[in-house]
Backbone as a chain_set.jsonl record, in Angstrom:
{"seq": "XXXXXXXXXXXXXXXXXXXXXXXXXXXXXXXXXXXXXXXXXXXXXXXXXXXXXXXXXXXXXXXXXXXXXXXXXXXXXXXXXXXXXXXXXXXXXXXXXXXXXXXXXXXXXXXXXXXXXXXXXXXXXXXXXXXXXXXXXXXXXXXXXXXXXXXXXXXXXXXXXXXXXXX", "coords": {"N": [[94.116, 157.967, 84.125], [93.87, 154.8, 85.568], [96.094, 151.864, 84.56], [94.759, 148.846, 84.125], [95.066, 145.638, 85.474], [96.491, 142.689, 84.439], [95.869, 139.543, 83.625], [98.345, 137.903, 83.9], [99.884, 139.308, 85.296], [98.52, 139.549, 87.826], [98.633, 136.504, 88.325], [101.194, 136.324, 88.547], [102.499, 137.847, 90.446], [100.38, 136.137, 92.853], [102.503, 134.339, 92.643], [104.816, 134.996, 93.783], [104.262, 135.7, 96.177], [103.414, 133.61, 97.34], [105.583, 132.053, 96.758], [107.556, 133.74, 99.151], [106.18, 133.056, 101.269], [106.641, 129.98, 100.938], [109.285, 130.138, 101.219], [109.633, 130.854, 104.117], [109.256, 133.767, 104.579], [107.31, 135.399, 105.291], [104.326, 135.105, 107.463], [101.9, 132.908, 108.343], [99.111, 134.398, 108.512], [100.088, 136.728, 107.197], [100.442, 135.762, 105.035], [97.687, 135.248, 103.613], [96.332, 137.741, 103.818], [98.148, 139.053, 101.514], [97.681, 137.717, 99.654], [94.843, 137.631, 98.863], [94.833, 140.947, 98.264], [95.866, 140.709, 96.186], [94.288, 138.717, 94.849], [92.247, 140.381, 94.578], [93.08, 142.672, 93.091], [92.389, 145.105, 91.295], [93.804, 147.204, 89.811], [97.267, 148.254, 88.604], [98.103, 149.948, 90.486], [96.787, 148.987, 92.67], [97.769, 146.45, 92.833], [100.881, 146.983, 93.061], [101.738, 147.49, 95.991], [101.541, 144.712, 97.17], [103.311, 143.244, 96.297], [105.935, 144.753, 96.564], [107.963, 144.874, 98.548], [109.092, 142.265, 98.324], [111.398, 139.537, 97.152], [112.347, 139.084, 93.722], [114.482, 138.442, 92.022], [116.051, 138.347, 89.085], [118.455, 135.964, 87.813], [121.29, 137.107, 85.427], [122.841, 135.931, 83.181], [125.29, 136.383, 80.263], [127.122, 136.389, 77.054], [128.76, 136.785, 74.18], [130.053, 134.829, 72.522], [131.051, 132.716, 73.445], [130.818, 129.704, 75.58], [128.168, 128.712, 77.753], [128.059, 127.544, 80.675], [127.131, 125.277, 83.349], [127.381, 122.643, 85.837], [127.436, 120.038, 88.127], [128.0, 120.313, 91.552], [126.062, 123.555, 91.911], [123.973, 126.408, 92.862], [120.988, 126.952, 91.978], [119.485, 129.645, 90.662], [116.166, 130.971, 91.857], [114.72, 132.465, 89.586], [116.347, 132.572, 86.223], [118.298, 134.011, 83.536], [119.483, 133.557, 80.08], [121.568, 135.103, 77.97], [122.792, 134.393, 74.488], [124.681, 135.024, 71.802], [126.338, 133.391, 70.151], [127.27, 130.906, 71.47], [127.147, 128.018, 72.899], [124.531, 126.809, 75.402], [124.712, 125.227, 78.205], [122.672, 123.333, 81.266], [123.217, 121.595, 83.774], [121.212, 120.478, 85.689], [120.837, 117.932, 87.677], [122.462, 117.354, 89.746], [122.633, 119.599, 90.766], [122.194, 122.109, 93.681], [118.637, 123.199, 94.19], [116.758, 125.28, 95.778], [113.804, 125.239, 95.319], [110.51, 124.634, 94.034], [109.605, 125.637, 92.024], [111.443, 126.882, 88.986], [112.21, 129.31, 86.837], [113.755, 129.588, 83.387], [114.639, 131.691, 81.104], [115.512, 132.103, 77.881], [117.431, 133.594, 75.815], [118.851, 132.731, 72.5], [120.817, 133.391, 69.618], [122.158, 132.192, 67.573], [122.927, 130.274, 68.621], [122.803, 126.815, 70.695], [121.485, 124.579, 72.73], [121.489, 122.641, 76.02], [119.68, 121.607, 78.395], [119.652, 119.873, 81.394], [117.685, 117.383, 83.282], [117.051, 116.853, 86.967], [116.166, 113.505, 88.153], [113.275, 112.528, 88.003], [111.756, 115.437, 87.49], [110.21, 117.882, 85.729], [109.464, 119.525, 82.807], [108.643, 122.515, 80.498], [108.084, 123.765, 78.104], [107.167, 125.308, 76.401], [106.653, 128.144, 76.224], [108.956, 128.905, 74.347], [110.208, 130.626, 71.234], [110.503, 130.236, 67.988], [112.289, 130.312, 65.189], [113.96, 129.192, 63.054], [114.818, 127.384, 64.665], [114.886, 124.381, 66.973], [112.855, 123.211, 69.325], [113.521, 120.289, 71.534], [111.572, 118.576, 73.898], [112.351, 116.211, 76.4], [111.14, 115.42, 78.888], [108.656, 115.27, 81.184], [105.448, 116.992, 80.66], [104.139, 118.051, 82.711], [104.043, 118.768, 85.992], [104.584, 116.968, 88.793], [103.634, 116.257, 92.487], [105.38, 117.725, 94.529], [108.048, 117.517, 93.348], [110.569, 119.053, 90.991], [110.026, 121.507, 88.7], [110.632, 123.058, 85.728], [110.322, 126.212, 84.253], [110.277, 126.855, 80.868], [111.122, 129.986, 78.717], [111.548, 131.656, 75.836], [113.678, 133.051, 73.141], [114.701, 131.379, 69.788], [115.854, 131.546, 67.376], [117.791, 130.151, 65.742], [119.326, 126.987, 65.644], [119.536, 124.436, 68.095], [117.253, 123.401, 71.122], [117.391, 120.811, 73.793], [116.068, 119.468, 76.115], [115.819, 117.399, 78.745], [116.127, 114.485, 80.98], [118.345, 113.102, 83.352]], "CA": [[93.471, 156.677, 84.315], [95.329, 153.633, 85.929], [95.854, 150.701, 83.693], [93.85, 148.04, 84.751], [96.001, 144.494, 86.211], [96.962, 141.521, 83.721], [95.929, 137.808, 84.902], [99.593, 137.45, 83.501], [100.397, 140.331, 85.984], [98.45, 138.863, 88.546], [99.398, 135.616, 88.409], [103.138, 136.74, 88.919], [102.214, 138.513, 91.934], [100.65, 135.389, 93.92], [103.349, 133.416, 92.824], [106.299, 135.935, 94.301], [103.596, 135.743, 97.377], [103.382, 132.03, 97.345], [107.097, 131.64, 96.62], [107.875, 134.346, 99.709], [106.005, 132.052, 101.982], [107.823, 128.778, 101.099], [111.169, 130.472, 101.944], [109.561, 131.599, 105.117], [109.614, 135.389, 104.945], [105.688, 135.308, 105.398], [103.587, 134.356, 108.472], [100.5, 132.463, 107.472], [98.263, 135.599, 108.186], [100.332, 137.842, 105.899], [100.346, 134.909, 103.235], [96.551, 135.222, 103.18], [96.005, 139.037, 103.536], [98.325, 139.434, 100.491], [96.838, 136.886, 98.416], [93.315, 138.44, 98.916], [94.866, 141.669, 98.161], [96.607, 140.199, 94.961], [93.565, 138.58, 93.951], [91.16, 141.176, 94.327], [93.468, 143.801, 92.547], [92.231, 145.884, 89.983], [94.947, 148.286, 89.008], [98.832, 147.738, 89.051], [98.645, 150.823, 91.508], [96.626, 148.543, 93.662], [98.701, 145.105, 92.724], [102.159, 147.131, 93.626], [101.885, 147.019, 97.507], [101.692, 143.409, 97.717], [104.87, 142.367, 96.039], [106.88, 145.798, 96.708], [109.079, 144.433, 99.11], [109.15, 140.5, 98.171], [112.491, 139.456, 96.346], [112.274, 138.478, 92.85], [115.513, 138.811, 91.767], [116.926, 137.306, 87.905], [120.235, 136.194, 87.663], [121.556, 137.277, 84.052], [123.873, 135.843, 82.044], [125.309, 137.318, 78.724], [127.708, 135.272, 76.662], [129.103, 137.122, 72.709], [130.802, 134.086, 71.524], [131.323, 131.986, 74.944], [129.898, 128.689, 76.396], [127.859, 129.093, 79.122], [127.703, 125.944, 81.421], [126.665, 125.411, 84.662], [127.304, 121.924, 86.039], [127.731, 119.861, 89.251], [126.891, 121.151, 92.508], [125.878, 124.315, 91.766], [122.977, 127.048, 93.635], [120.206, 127.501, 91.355], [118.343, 130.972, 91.605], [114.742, 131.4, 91.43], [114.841, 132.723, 88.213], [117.289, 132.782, 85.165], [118.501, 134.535, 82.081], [120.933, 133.665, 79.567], [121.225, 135.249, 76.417], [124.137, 133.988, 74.089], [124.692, 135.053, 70.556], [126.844, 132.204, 69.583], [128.024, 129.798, 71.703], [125.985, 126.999, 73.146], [124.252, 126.735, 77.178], [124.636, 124.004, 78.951], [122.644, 123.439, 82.082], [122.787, 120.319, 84.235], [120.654, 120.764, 87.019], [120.996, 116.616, 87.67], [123.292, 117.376, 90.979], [122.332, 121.134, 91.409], [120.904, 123.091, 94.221], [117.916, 123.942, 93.499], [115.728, 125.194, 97.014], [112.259, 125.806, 94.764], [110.214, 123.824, 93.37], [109.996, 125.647, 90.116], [112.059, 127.257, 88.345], [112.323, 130.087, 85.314], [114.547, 130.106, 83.145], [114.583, 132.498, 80.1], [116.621, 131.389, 77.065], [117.661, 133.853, 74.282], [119.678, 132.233, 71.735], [120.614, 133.897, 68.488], [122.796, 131.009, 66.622], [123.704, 128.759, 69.517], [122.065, 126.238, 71.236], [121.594, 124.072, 74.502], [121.059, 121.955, 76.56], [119.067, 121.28, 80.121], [119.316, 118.314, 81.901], [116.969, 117.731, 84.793], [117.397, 115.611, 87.678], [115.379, 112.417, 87.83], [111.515, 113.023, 88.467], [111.699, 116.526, 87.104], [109.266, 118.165, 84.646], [109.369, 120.88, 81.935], [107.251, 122.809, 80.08], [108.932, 124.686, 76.777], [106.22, 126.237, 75.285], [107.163, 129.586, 75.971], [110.171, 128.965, 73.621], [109.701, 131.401, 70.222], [111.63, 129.544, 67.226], [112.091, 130.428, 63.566], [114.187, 127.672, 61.888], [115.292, 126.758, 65.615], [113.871, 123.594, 67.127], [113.044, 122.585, 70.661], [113.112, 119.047, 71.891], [111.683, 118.489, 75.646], [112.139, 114.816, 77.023], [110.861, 114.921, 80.232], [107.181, 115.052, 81.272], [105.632, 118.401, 80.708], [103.472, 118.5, 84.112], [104.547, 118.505, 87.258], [104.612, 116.317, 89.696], [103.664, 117.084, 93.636], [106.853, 117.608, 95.586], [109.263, 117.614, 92.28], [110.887, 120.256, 90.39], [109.319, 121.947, 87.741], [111.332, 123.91, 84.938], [109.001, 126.477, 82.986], [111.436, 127.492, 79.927], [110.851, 130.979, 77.641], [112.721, 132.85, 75.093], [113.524, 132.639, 71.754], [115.579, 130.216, 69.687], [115.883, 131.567, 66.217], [118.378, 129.071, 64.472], [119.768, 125.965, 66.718], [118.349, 123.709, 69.167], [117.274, 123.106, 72.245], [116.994, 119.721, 74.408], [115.584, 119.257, 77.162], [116.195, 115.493, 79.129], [116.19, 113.593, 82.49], [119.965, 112.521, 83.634]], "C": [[94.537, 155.625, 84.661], [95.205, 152.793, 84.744], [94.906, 149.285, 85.001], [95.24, 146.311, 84.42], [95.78, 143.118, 85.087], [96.649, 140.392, 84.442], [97.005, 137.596, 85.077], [100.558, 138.155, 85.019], [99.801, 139.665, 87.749], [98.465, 137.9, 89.154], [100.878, 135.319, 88.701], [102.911, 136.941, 90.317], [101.614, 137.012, 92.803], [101.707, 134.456, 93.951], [104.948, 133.747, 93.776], [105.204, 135.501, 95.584], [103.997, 134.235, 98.048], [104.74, 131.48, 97.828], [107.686, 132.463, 98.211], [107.416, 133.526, 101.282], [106.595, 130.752, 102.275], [108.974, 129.304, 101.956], [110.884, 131.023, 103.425], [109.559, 133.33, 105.519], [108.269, 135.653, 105.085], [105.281, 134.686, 105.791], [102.304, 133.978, 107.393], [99.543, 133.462, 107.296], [98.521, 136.815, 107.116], [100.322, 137.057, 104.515], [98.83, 135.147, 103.147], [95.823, 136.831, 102.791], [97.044, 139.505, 102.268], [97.688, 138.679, 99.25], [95.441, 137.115, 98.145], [93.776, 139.586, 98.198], [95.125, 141.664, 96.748], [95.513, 139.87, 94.086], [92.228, 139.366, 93.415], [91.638, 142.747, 93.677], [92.652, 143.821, 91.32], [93.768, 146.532, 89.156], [96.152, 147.843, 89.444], [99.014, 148.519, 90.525], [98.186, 150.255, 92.901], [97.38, 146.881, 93.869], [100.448, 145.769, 93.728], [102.712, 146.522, 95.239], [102.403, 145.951, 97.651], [102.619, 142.454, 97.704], [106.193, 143.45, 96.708], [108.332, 145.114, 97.546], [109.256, 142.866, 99.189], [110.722, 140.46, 97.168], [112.199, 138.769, 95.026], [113.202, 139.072, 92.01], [115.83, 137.933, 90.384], [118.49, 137.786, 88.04], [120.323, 135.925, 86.207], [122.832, 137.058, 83.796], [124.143, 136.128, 80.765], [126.8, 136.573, 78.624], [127.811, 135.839, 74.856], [128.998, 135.336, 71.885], [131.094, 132.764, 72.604], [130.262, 130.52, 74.447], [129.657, 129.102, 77.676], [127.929, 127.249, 80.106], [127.671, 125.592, 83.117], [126.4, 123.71, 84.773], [128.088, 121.417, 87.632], [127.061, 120.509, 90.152], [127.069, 122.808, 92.967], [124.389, 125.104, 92.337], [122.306, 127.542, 92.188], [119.193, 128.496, 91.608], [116.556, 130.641, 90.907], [114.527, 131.61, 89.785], [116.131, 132.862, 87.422], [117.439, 133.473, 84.259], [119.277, 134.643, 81.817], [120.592, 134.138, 78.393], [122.557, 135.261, 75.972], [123.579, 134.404, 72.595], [125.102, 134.018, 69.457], [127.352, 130.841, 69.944], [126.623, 128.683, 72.366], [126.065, 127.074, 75.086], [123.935, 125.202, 77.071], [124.15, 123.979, 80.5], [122.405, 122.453, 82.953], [122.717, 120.582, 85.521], [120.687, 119.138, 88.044], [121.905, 116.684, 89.218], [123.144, 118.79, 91.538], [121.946, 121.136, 92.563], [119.684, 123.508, 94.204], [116.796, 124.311, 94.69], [114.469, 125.49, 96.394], [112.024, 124.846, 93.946], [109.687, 124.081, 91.876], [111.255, 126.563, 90.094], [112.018, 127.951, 86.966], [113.482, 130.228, 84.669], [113.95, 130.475, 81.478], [115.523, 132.518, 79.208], [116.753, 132.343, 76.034], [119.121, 133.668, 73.802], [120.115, 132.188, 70.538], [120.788, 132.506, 67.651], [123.069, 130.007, 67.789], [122.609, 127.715, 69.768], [122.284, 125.565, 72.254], [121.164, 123.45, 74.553], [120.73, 121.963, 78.135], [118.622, 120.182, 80.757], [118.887, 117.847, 83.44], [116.855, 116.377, 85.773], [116.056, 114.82, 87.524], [113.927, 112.964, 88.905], [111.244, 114.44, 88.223], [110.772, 116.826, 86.064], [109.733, 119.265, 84.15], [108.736, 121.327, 81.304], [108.372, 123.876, 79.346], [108.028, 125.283, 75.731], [106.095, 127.291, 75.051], [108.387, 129.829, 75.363], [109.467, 129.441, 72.285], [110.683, 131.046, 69.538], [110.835, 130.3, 65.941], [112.143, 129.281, 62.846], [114.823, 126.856, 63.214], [114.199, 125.497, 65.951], [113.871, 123.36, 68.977], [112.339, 121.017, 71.425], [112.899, 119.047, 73.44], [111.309, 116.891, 75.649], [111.066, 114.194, 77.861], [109.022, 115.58, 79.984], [106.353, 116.573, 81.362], [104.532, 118.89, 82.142], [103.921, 118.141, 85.727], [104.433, 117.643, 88.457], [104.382, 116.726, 91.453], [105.375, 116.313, 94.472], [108.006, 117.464, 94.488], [109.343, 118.757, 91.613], [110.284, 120.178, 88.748], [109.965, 122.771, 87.031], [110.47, 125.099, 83.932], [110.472, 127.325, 82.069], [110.99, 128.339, 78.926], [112.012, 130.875, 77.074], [112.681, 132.358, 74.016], [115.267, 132.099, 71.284], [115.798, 130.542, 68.238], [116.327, 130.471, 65.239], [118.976, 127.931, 65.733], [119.082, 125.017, 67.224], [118.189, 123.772, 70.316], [117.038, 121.817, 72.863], [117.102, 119.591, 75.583], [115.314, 117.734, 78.088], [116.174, 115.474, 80.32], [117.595, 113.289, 82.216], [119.488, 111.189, 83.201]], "O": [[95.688, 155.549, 84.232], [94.277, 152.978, 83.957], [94.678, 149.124, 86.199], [95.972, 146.095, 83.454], [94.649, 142.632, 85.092], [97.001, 140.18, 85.602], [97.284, 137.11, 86.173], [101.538, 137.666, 85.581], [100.587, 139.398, 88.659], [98.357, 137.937, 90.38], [101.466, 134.281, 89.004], [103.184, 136.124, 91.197], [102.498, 136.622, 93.565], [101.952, 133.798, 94.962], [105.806, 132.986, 94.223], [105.734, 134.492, 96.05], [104.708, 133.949, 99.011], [105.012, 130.781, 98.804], [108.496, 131.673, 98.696], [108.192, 133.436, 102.233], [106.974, 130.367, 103.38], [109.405, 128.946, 103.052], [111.805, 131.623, 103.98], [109.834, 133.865, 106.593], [108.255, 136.85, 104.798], [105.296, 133.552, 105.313], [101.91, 134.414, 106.312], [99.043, 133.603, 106.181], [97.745, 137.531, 106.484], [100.236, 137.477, 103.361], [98.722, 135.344, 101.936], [95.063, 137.082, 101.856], [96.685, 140.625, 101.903], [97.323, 139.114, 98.158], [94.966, 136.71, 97.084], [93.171, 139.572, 97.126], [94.643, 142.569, 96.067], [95.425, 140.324, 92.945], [91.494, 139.194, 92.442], [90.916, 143.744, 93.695], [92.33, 142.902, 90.566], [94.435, 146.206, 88.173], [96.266, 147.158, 90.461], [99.698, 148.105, 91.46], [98.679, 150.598, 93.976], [97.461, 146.307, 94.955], [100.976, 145.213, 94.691], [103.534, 145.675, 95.587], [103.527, 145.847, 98.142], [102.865, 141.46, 98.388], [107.21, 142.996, 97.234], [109.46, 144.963, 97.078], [109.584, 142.362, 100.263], [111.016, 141.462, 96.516], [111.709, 137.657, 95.219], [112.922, 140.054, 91.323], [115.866, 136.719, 90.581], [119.217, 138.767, 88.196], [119.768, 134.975, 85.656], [123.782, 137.784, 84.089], [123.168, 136.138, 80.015], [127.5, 136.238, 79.58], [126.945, 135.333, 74.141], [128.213, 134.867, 71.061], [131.416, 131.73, 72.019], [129.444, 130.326, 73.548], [130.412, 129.622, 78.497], [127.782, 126.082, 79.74], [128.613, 125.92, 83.839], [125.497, 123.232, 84.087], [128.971, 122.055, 88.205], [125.999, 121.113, 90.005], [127.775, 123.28, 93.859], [123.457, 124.304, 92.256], [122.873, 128.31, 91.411], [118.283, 128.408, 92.433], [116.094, 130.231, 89.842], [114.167, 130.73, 89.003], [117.072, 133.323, 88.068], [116.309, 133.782, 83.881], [120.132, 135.33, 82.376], [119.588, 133.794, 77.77], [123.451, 135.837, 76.592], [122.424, 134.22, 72.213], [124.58, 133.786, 68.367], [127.726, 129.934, 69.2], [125.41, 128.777, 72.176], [127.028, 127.27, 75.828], [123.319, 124.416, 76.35], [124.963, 124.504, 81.26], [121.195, 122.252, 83.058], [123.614, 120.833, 86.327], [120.537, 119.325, 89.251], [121.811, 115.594, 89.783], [123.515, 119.072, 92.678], [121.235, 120.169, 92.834], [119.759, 124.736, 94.204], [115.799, 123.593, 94.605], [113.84, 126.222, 97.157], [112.847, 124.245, 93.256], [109.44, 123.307, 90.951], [111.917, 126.881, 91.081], [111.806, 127.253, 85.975], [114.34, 130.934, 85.199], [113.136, 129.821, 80.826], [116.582, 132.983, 79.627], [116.092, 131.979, 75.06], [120.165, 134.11, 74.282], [119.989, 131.085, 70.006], [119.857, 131.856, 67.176], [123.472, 128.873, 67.531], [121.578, 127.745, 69.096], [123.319, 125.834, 72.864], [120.357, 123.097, 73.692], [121.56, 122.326, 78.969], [117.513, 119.65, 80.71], [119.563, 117.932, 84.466], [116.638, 115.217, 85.423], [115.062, 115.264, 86.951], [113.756, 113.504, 89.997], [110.268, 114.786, 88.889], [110.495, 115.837, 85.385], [110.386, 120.033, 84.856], [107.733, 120.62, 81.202], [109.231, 124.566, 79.895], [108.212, 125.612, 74.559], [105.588, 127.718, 74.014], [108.998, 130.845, 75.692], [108.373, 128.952, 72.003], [111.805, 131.282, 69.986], [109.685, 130.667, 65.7], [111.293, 128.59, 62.284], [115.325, 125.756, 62.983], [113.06, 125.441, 65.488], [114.884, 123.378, 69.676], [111.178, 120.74, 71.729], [113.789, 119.419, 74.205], [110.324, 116.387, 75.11], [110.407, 113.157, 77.776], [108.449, 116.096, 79.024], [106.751, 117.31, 82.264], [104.288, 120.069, 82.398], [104.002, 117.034, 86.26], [103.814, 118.346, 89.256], [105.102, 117.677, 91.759], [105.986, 115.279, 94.743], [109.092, 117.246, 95.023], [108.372, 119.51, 91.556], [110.152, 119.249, 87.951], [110.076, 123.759, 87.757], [110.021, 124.706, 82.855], [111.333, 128.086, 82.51], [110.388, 127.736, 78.038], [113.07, 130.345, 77.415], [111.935, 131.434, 73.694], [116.364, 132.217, 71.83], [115.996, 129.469, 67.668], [115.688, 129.98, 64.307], [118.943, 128.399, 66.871], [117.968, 124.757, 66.769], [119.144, 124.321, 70.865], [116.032, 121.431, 72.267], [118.192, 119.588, 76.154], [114.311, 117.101, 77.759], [116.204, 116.568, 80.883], [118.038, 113.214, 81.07], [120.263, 110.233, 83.178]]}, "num_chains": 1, "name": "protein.A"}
């Protein structure tokens, strides 16, 4: 028996579609015949096709005891992942790169903590952050704006903090 297709699962899928279009790698007719195909999946075996060859690439960072920090003008990817055991992330997107108008990044943070600081008119949304005795502060506005960048932030935060701010 196949498994049967996740909204979570399909919701990924038009967004790699969606996102594959922005960057141009998809005429308007193939943006619509995959997004039909995407939304009328049943099974993963019929979801696969439509992303198979789309790029959705994470860039992973890993960090024992380190600072991570990423500032100035720097190329922000599509997606993120840092996971640090002890030291603290720093990410000031405020002069970045950033060619997309969202952005994932995926935060696990045993003992450390961080910070993400988003250029002016930016939004975030930190509700996919999983805390124990950790806390997470977000500044900035948690819905998006048309034509501004959008941050959606996971992961878990056990002990530390997180803050989240406008420059």
């Amino acid at each position: 028996m196949t498994a049967r297709v996740s909204e979570g699962e399909r919701d990924r899928a038009v967004e790699l579609v969606q996102q594959a279009y922005a960057d141009g790698l998809l005429a308007p007719a193939e943006l619509e015949r995959r997004l039909e195909r995407a939304l009328t999946a049943v099974s993963a075996h019929e979801l696969e096709p439509v992303v198979a060859d789309l790029p959705d690439q994470v860039v992973h960072i890993a960090s024992t005891g380190g600072r991570v920090t990423r500032t100035g003008d720097w190329h922000v990817p599509r997606r993120l992942r840092i996971d640090s055991e002890y030291g603290r992330v720093r990410l000031d997107l405020s002069r970045a790169h950033v060619p997309y108008s969202r952005i994932d990044i995926e935060l696990r943070l045993a003992y450390g903590g961080g910070t993400i600081i988003l250029p002016a008119g930016a939004s975030a949304n930190a509700d996919g952050m999983r805390t124990e005795w950790g806390k997470v502060i977000c500044k900035a506005p948690g819905r998006q704006s048309p034509g501004r960048l959008h941050v959606q932030v996971t992961g878990e935060l056990p002990y530390g903090r997180l803050t989240i701010r406008r420059k």
